[in-house]
N, C-alpha and C positions, 0 to 999 in steps of 0.2 A: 610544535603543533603544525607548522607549514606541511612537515613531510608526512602528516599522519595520511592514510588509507584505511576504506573501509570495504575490505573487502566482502560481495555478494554471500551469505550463507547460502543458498541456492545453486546456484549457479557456476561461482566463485572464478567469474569471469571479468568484472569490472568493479572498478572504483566506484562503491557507492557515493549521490549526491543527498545529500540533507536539503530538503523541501518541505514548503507546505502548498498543499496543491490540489485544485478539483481532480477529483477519478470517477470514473462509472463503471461499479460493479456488471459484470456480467453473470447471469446463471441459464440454462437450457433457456434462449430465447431473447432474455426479459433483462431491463436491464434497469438501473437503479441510479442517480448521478448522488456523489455524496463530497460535500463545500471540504475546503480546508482541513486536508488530513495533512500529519505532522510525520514525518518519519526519514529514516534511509531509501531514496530511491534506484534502484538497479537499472541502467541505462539499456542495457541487452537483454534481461529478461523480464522483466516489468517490478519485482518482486520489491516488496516495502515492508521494511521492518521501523515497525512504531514508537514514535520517540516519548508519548506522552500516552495516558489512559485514557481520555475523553477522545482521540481519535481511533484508538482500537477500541472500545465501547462504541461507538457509533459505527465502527467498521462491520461487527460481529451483528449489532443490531438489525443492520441493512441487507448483510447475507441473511438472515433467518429470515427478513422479510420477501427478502427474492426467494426463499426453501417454500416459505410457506405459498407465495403464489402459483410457483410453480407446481 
């Protein structure tokens, strides 16, 4: 396991880090902050791939609430 890497599906430019960490969503303007999301973090491209369901359910929650304000 020392040598594992996880590399970006995005990007595929760096070693993803395994975090739980505040983010703030952005949509046209408006922006959302959401506590303790769990996943792959991408250090060059921002991109997060979610390691549990309760943080992409509250991820996807948050976007539809940023669609619908905007």
């Amino acid at each position: 396991m020392d040598n594992f890497t996880h590399l970006c599906l995005n990007c595929e430019q760096a070693d993803m880090q395994l975090l739980t960490r505040d983010i703030t969503l952005t949509f046209d303007g408006l922006s959302l902050p959401l506590a303790q999301v769990r996943g792959w973090n991408c250090p060059a491209c921002g991109e997060i791939e979610f390691t549990d369901k309760d943080s992409a359910e509250r991820y996807d929650a948050a976007l539809e609430t940023l669609h619908a304000q905007a």
